[in-house]
C-alpha positions in Angstrom: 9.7 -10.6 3.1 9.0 -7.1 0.7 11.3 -5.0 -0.3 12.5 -1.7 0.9 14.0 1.5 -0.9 16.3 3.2 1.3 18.1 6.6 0.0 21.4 7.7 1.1 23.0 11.1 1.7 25.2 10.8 -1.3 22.0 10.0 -3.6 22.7 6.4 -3.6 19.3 4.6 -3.5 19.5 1.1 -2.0 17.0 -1.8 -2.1 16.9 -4.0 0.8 15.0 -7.2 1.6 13.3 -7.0 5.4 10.7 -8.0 8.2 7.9 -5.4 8.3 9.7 -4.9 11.7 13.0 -3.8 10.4 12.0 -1.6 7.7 12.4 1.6 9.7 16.5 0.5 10.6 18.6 2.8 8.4 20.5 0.4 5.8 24.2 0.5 4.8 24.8 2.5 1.8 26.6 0.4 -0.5 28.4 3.1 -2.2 30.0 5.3 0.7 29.0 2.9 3.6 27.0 5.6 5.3 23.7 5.0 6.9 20.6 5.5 4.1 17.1 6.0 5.6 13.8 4.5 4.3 12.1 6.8 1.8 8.6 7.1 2.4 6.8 7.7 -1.1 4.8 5.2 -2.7 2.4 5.1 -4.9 -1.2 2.8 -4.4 -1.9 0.5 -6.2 -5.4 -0.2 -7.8 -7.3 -3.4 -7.9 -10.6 -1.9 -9.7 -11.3 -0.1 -12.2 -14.4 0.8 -11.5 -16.0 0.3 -8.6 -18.4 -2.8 -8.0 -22.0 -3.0 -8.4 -24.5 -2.7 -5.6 -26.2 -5.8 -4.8 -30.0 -6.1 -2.8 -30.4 -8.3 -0.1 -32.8 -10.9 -1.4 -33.9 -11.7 2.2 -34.8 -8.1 2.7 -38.2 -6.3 2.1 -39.0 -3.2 -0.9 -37.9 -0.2 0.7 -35.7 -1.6 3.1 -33.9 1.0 4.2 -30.3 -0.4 4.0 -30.4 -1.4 0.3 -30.0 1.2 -2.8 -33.6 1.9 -3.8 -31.7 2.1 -7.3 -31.2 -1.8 -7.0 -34.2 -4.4 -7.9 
């Protein structure tokens, strides 16, 4: 199950371990007990880089037109 941020009211930020189909439920705040909503910033993550290469079909012809014509 991931992990949740949920901020309160008061500025209390709360982490929370749920199901994908609970995140939305407002969580208890653990400092004043009031309900704290899900905050919805994030920042991607990423996998690459830089992007990866272009590869030709082998079983395609020169000049097909779905492969680069960059690509030999």
């Amino acid at each position: 199950m991931p992990y949740y941020d949920y901020q309160c009211e008061c500025g209390e930020v709360v982490e929370v371990r749920r199901t994908v189909a609970e995140r939305d439920n407002p969580a208890r705040c653990q400092q004043c007990g009031q309900p704290a909503y899900r905050k919805e910033a994030f920042s991607p993550i990423l996998l690459r880089s830089k992007p990866a290469p272009a590869i030709r079909n082998p079983l395609h012809s020169d000049g097909c037109p779905c492969c680069p014509a960059s690509i030999k």
